[in-house]
C-alpha positions as CSV (number, residue, x, y, z in Angstrom):
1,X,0.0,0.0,0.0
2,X,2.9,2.2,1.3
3,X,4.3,1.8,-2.2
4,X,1.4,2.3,-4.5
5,X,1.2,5.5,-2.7
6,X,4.3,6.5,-3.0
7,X,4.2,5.9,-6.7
8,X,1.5,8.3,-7.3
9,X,3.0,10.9,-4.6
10,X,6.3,10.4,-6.7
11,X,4.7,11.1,-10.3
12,X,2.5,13.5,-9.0
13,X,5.3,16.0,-7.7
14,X,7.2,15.2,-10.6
15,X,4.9,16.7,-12.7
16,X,4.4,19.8,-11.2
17,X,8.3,19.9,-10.4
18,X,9.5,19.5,-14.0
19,X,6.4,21.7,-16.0
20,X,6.8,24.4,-13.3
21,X,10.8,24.8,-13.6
22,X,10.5,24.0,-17.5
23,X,7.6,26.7,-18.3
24,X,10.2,29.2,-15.8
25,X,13.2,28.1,-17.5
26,X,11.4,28.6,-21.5
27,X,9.9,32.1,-20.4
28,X,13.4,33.0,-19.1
29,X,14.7,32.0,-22.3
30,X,12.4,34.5,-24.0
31,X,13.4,37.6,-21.8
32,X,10.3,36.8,-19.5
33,X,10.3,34.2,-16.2
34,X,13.8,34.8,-14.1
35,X,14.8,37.8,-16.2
36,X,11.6,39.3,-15.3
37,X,11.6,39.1,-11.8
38,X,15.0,39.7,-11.3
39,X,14.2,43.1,-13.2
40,X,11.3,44.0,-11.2
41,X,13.0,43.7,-7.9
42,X,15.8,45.8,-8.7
43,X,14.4,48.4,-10.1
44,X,12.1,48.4,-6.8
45,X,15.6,48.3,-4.9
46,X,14.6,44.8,-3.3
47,X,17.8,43.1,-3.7
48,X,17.2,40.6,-1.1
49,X,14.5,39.6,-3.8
50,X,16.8,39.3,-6.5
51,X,18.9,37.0,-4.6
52,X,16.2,34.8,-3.4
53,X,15.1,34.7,-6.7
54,X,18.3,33.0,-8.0
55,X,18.5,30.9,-5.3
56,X,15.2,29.4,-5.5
57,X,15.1,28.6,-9.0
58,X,18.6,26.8,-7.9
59,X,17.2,25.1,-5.2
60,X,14.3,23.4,-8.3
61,X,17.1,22.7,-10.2
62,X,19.1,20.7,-7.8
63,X,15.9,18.7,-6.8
64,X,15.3,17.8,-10.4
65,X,19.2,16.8,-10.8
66,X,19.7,15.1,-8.1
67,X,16.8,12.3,-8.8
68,X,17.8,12.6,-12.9
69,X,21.4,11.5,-11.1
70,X,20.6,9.0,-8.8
71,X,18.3,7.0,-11.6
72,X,21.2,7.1,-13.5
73,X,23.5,5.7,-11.0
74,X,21.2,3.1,-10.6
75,X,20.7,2.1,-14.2
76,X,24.3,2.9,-14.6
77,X,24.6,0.2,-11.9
78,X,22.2,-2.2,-12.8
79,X,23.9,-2.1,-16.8
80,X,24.8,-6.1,-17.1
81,X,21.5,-6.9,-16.5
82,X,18.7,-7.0,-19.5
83,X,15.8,-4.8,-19.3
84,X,13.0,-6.9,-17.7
85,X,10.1,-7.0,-15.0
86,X,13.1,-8.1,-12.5
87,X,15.3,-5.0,-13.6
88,X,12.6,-2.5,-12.8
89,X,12.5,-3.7,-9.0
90,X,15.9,-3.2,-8.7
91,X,15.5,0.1,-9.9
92,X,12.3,0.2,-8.1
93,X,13.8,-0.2,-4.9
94,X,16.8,2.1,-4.9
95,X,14.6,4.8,-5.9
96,X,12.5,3.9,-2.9
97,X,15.2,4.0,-0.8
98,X,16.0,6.8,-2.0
99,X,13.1,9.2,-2.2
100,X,10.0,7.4,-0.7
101,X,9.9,8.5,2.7
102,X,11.1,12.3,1.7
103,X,8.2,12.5,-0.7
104,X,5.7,10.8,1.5
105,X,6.2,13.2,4.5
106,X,6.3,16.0,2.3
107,X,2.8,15.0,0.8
108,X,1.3,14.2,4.4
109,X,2.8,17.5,5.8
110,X,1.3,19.5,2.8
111,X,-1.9,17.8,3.5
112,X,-2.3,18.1,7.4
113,X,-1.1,21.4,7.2
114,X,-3.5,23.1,5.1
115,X,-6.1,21.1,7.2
116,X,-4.9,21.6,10.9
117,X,-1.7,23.6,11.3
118,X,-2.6,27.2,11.3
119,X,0.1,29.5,10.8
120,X,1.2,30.1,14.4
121,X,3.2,33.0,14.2
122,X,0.1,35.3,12.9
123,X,-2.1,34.1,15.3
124,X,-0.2,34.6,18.6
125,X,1.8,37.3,17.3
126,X,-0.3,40.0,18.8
127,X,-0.7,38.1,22.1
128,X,3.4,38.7,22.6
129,X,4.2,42.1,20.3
130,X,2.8,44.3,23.3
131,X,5.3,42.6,25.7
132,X,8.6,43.9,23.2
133,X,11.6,44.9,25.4
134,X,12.1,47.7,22.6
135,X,10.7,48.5,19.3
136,X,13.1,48.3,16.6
137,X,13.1,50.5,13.3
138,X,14.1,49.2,9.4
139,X,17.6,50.8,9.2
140,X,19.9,48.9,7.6
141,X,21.6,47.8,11.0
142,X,18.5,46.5,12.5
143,X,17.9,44.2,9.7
144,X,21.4,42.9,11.1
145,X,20.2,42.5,14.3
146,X,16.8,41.0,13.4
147,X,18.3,38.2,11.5
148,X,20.6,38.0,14.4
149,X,17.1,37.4,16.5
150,X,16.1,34.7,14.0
151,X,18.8,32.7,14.1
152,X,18.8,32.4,17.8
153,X,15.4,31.8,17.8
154,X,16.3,28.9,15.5
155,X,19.3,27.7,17.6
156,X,17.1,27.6,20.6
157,X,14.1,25.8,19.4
158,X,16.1,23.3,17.1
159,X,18.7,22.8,19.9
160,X,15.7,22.0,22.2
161,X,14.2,19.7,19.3
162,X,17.8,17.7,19.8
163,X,17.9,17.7,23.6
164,X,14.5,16.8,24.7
165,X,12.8,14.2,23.7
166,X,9.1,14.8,23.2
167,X,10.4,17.7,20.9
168,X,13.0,15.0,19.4
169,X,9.6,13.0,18.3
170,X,8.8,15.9,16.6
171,X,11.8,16.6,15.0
172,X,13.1,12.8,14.4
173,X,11.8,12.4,10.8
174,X,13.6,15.4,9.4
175,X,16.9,13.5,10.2
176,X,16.4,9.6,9.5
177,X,16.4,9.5,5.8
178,X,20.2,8.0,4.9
179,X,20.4,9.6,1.5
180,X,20.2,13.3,1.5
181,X,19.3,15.6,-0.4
182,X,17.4,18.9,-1.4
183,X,13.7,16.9,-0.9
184,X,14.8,15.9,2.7
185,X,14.3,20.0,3.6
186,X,10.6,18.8,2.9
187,X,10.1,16.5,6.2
188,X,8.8,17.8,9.3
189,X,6.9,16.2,11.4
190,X,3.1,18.2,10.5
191,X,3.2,18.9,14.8
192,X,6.5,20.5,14.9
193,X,5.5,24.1,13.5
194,X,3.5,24.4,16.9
195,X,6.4,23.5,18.8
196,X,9.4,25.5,16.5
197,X,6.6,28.6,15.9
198,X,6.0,29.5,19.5
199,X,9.2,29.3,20.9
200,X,10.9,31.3,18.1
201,X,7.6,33.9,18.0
202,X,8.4,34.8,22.0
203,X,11.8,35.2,21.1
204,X,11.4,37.5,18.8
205,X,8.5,39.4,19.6
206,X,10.4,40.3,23.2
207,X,13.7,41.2,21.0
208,X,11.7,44.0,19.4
209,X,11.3,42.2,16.1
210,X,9.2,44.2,13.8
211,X,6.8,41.3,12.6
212,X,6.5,42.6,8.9
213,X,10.3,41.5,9.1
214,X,9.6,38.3,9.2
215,X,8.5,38.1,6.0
216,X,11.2,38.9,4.4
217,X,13.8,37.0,6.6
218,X,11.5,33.4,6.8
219,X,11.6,33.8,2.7
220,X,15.6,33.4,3.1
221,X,15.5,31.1,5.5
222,X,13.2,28.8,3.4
223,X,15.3,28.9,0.4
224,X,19.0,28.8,1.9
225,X,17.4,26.1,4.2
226,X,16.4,24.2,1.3
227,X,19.9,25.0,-0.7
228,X,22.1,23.3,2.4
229,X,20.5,20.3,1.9
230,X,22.3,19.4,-1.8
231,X,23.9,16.1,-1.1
232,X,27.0,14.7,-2.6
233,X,25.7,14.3,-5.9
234,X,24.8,17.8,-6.8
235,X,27.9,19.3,-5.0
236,X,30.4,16.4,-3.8
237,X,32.7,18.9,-1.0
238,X,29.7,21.3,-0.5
239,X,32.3,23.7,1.5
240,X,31.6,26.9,-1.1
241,X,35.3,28.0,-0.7
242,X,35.9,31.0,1.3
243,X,32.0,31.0,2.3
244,X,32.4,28.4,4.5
245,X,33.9,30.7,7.2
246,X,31.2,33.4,6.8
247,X,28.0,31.8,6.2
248,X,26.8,27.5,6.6
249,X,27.4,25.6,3.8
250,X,25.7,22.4,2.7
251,X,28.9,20.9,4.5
252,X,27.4,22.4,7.4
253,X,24.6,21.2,7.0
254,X,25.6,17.2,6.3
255,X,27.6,17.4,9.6
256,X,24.1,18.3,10.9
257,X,22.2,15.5,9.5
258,X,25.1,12.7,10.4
259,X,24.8,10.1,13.2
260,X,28.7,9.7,13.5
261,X,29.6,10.5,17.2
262,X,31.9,13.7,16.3
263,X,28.9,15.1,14.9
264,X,26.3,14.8,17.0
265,X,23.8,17.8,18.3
266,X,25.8,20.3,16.1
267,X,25.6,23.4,13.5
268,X,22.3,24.0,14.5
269,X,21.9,27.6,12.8
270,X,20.6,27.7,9.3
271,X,22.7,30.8,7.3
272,X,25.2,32.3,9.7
273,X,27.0,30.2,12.5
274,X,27.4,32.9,14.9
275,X,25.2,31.2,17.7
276,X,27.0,27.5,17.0
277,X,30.3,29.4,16.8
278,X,29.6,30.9,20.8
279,X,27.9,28.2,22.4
280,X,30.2,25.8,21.1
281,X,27.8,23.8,19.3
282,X,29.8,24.5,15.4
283,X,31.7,21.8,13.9
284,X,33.4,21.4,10.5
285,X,33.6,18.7,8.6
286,X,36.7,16.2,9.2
287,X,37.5,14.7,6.1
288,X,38.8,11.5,8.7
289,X,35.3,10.8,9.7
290,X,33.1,9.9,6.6
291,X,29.4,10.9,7.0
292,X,26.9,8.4,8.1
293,X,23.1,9.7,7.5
294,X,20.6,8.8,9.3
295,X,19.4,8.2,13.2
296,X,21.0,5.8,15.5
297,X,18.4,3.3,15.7
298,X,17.9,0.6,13.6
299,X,14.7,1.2,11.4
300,X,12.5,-1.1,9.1
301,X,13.9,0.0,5.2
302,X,11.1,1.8,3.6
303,X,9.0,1.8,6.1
304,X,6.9,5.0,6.6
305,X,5.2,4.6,9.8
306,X,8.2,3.4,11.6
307,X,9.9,6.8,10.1
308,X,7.2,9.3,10.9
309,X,6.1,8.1,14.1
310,X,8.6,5.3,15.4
311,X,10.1,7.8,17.7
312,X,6.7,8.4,19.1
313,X,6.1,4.9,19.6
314,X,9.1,4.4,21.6
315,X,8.4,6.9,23.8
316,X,4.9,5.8,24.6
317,X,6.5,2.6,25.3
318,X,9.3,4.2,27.9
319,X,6.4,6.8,29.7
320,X,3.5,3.6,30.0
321,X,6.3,1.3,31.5
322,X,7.7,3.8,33.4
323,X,7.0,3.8,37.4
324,X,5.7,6.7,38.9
325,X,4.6,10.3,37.6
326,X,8.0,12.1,38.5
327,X,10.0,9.3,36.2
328,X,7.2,9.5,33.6
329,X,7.9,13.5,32.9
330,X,11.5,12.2,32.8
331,X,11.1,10.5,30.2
332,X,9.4,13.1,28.2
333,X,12.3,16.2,29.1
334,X,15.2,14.3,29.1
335,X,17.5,13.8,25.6
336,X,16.8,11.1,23.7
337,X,18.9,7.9,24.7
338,X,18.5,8.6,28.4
339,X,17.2,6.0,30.8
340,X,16.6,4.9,34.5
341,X,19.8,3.0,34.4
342,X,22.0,5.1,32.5
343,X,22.9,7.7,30.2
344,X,25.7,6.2,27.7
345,X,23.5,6.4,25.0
346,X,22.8,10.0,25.1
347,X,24.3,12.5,22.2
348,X,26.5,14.2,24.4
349,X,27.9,11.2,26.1
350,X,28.5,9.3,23.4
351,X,30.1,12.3,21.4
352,X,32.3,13.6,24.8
353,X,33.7,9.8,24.8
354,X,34.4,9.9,21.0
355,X,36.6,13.3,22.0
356,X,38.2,11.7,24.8
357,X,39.7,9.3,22.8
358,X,40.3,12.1,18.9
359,X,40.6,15.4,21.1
360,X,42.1,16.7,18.0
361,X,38.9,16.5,15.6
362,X,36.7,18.3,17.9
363,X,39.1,21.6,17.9
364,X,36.9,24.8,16.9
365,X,37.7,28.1,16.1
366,X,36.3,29.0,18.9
367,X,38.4,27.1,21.1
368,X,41.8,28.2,19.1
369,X,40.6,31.7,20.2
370,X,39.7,30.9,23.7
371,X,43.1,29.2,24.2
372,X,45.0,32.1,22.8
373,X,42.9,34.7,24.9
374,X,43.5,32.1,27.9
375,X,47.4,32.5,27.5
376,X,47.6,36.0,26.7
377,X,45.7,36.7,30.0
């Protein structure tokens, strides 16, 4: 059943994917599509818009070229063998493995949303605007500093989504696919936007936030959110040169999305590191430790229900069998792979014992500086 639906959700958004970019990309072609839009925003002086403009009709390429180049790794693979009914399983099944899940959560997110999920931030904003510490204006420098805001409303509530677990239910989908790529920015669990919405509104709201910013500053963060997500295939170091010290990369990003023990619970933020880079929670890629995808438990291949909701089931299980109300909310607040009995399975255990023994690969910026400062002092 799972599959049958994933082949219609599969052809379905490939439809729309390839006529929409194709129709954009032939009325670019005849001065019209890209070419207008980028015109219109710069002679309006919205230059954000120009760049967002680029980078979204990037972000439908790579989507596009990254399935076009994994169905031709698999045929590329699957060469020696004739074309029959046994052949298109094969090819079946990596492209399961490779895109079901994404395009399944993405469909049932679309869905629910548009049913359920109101947008949160308009409908509490007004509850929290009046409670503003200060009022910022739209000078240049407090765009700075609202983006700022943002990204440590986003480092709080997705660091939270890491360390406790009810939020890590939430969140859990988002990270177990083992092949990523630009559709895996389309999984969230269709609960989470409560959860990620409120925190990050309060934040900003009491940080003076004007809330017609937002607008502006959730567009970027959609599409450079999306962009980070290019796997291997569509850019194989992902680093951006020089970039890679200002803003995060998709190299960011897959150290994010890794279940390796060096790269556990870090690089957070979504465009500029700042907040990972002071509370320590920024770390580069090691080209000694090759990226493993995916969530630390074992999950059924293909499986949909044990990827959107297996998290959820466990927990149920470890609250119900739990003794006691005080050990019950326990379970809930504590990190995910904390028990009763012990905490060794716990991120930050498990990556502090990985340091213990390859200090070296943990060194950040951060702590270069601090060490210098530490000396000189």
């Amino acid at each position: 059943m799972e599959n049958a639906i994933f082949i219609f959700v599969f052809f379905y958004t490939m439809y729309y994917l390839i006529t929409g970019f194709s129709t954009y990309c032939w009325d670019t072609l005849h001065g019209k599509g890209l070419i207008t839009t980028f015109s219109k925003h710069l002679s309006d002086k919205e230059y954000y818009n120009c760049v967002l403009a680029i980078v979204l009709s990037l972000v439908s390429f790579f989507y596009l070229s990254e399935i076009v180049l994994l169905l031709t790794a698999v045929i590329k693979k699957e060469k020696n063998i004739p074309w029959n009914v046994d052949k298109v399983k094969l090819i079946f099944n990596d492209m399961v493995r490779g895109y079901k899940l994404t395009f399944m959560a993405n469909y049932l997110g679309e869905l629910i949303g548009k049913i359920i999920l109101l947008d949160v931030f308009w409908k509490i904003q007004p509850y929290f605007q009046h409670l503003s510490l200060f009022t910022t204006n739209f000078a240049w420098y407090s765009w700075v500093y609202a983006y700022l805001v943002w990204e440590l409303s986003t480092w709080v509530w997705h660091y939270g989504a890491h360390r406790v677990r009810l939020f890590w239910c939430l969140h859990s989908p988002h990270h177990a696919p083992e092949d990523l790529n630009t559709t895996v920015a389309w999984v969230h669990f269709f609960a989470e936007g409560f959860y990620s919405s409120a925190v990050q509104l309060i934040i900003l709201m009491l940080l003076g936030v004007q809330p017609k910013m937002l607008l502006v500053i959730m567009a970027i963060e959609t599409s450079w959110g999306t962009f980070i997500h290019a796997g291997e295939r569509s850019f194989k170091k992902g680093r951006l040169g020089i970039l890679q010290h200002l803003i995060i990369t998709p190299s960011h990003h897959r150290v994010h999305h890794a279940k390796n023990p060096l790269y556990m619970d870090t690089n957070f933020c979504t465009f500029l590191p700042f907040w990972d880079w002071l509370f320590g929670t920024l770390q580069p890629q090691r080209d000694e430790v090759k990226l493993e995808y995916g969530i630390t438990r074992k999950m059924e291949p293909g499986n949909f229900m044990d990827f959107y909701f297996g998290e959820i089931v466990l927990l149920w299980k470890d609250v119900k069998n739990a003794q006691g109300l005080k050990n019950k909310i326990l379970y809930l607040v504590k990190p995910p792979g904390w028990s009763l009995e012990s905490v060794e399975h716990t991120a930050s255990t498990v990556r502090g014992n990985f340091l213990k023994i390859n200090p070296a690969l943990g060194v950040t910026s951060r702590q270069l500086l601090f060490q210098k400062i530490g000396r000189r002092l």
